[in-house]
N, C-alpha and C positions, 0 to 999 in steps of 0.2 A: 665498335666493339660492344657485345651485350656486356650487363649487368647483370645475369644470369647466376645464380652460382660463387658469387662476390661476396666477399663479407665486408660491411662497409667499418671502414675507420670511424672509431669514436675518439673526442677528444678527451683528455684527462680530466677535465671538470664537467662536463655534461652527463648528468641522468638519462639512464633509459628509463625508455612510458613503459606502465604497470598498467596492464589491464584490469586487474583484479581488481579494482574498483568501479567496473565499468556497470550499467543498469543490465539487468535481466532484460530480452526484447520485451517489446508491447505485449506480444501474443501469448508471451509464458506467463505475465504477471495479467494478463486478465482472465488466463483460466485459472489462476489461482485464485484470483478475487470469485470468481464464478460459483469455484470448488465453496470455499467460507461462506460465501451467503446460501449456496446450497443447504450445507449444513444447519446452518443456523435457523432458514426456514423448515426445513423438518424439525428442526427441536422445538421449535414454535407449535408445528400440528400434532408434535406427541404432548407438550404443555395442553393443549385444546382439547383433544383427547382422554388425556388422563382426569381434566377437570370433570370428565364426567363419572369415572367410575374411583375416585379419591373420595375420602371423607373430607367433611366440610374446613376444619382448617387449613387441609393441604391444597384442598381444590382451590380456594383465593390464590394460596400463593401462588400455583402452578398457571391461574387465571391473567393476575398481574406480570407473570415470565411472558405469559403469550400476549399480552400489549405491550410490553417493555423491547420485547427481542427485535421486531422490524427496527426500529430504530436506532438497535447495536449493531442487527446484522448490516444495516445500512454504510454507518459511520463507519464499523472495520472492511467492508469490500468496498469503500470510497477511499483508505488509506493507502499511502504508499507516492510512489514518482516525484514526491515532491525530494526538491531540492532545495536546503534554506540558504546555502550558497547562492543560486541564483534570485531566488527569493529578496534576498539581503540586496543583491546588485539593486533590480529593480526598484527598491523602496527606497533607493540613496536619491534625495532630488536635489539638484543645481543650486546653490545659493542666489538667492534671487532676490531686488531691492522690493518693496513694496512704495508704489507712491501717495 
C-alpha cells in the first residue's frame, strides 16, 4: 500500500521540525556577499575620486576611507555561515591524562 496522500501519526510528546531556521543555500549567500563587497568597492573609487577634486581637509579623510574600506569591505563579505553551535562542538576536547 502506498504512503502517498497519508498523514502520518504524531505522537503527543514529539515536536515537529521547523525549518525557519534553516541556512539560506550557498548560492544566495554568496551573491549577497558578492552584492556588499560590490558596493563597498565603488565607495572606495568614489573616496579615490573625490580625493581629487575635495578641499584639503576633506580629501585626507576621504583618502584614509579609500585605504580603510578593502579591509571592511573584506571582513563584512567574509561574514556569515558560521555556526557557533558547531563551532562550540568542535573546540570541546576529550579529557585527556598528560604523562
Amino acid at each position: 500500500m502506498s504512503t502517498f496522500g497519508r498523514k502520518s501519526k504524531r505522537s503527543a510528546g514529539e515536536v515537529p521540525i521547523v525549518i525557519t531556521h534553516a541556512q539560506d543555500p550557498l548560492s544566495q549567500e554568496q551573491k549577497g556577499r558578492q552584492m556588499r563587497y560590490f558596493i563597498s568597492m565603488m565607495v572606495r573609487t568614489a573616496c579615490f575620486i573625490a580625493t581629487i577634486f575635495l578641499p584639503s581637509p576633506y580629501r585626507w579623510i576621504a583618502l584614509v576611507g579609500a585605504l580603510i574600506l578593502p579591509y571592511v569591505a573584506v571582513v563584512i563579505a567574509n561574514a556569515g555561515r558560521e555556526n557557533s553551535s558547531d563551532m562550540n562542538a568542535q573546540m570541546i576536547a576529550p579529557n585527556r591524562e598528560l604523562n
